[in-house]
C-alpha positions, 0 to 999 in steps of 0.5 A: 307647565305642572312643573312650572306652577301650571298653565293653559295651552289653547290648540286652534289658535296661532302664536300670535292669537289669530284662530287658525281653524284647526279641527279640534273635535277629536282632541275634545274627544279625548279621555282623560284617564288615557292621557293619565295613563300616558304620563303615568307610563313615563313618569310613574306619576298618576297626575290627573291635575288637568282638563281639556275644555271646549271654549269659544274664542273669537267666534271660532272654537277651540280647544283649551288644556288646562294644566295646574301645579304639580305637587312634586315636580315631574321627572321622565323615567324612560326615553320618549321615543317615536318615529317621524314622518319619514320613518326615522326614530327620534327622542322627545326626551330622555330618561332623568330629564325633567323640564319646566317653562322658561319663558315661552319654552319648554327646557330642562330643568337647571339648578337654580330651577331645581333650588326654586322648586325645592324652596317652593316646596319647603314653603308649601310645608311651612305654609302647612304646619304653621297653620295646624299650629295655629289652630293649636294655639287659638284653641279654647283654653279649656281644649284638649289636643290629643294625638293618637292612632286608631285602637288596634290599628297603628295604619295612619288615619284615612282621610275622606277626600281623593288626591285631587282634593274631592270627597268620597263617600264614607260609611259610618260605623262604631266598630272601634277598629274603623279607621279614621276619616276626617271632615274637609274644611268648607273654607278648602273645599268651597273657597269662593264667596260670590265677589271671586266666583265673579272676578274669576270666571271674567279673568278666564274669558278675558273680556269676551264676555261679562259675567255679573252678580246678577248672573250668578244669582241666575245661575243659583236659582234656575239651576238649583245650585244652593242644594248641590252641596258639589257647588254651594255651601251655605253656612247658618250665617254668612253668605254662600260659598262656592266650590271650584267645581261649580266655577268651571261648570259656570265656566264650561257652561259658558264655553259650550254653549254661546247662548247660555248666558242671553237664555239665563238672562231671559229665563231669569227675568221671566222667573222675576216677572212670574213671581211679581205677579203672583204677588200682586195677585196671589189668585193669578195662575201666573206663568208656567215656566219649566225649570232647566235642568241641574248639571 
């Protein structure tokens, strides 16, 4: 799947979609870092590009394996291996196979696969540098476009954000020899305006259940997401914007505990119920209400 532009396996559920009641409890358990481990030791890749959700799907839980796209495609370096239930040695794979998916299957990659993934990967490049030139060419006229290296230091500049994409804590210094860290785009890193927070977590669930505007305007004012610069981002003019993290909070959320959204509903109501009456009468003491806990 992270060779075939990712995907989602859903464990608990038969292939025509009926939950079978399969126990999913010791794969929610599951640490992610050894699964990582696990593809690292046969591909000698750290791909960590992955989760493994708890999500309710026609009142029965199940388990939910979401895998993205790989950035380059991933190829087994050493056989598979294992022994069956009857004491015989068997090969998932072998080494130098790479798969991708075929339709509902899982095949090795052929050569058109490896010439569709070599021209998405050149589009992807293309896609980049077309954008750093654009910057060049709508800079001001009067802008200066230097490329340089660090002063005595001809490493390539660090930049402050992980191979997942996330930032990570830098410290400031004025020693001219500090490597260079740059400052993420709000547009990458917080890409969803309210309308698309919306639209995705209804997409993810389906039908299941209806996420609205006035839900999200819940969430941000109970969870005080608006200060949690993880999940919201509010520029000096414009609308907020959010981050994918704070989607698959929402969606988590949602996921785990099947009261979340009728509790939010309620809590929020008496939230506006409150604030209206201490504006009719700003001497009422109004309602205490306890604020529920940020994420």
């Amino acid at each position: 799947m992270a060779n075939s532009g990712g995907g989602r396996i859903l464990v608990g559920v038969t292939d025509d979609g009926v939950p079978s009641g399969t126990d999913v409890t010791k794969l929610l358990s599951v640490d992610l870092a050894d699964v990582v481990n696990k593809i690292r030791g046969f591909t000698d890749v750290n791909f960590a590009a992955l989760t493994i959700r708890s999500r309710d799907y026609s009142g029965t839980k199940v388990a939910e394996i979401s895998i993205q796209a790989a950035p380059m495609p991933l190829v087994f370096g050493k056989p598979g291996n294992y022994t069956d239930g009857n004491g015989k040695p068997q090969c998932a794979f072998r080494q130098g196979m790479m798969y991708v998916r075929h339709g509902p299957k899982s095949e090795p990659a052929t050569s058109d696969d490896l010439r569709s993934l070599i021209e998405q990967h050149i589009d992807r490049q293309r896609k980049t540098i077309l954008s750093n030139l654009r910057q060049v060419i709508e800079a001001p006229a009067n802008a200066v476009v230097t490329v340089a290296a660090p002063a005595g230091n001809t490493a390539a500049p660090v930049a402050a954000v992980t191979p997942d994409g996330s930032a990570m804590p830098v410290r400031l210094v004025d020693t001219t020899t500090a490597r260079d860290a740059i400052l993420l785009d709000v547009n990458t890193t917080h890409p969803f305006r309210q309308k698309e927070v919306v639209d995705t977590i209804n997409r993810h669930f389906s039908g299941s259940i209806r996420f609205t505007t006035n839900d999200n305007l819940a969430v941000r004012k109970l969870h005080k997401i608006d200060v949690q610069t993880k999940f919201c981002y509010r520029p000096k003019f414009g609308s907020c914007q959010y981050s994918t993290a704070y989607v698959e909070w929402v969606i988590e959320r949602i996921s785990s505990d099947t009261n979340f959204l009728s509790d939010l509903r309620r809590s929020y109501h008496d939230l506006i119920v409150t604030n209206n009456q201490q504006r009719k009468n700003p001497s009422s003491p109004g309602i205490t209400k306890s604020t529920p806990p940020s994420p």
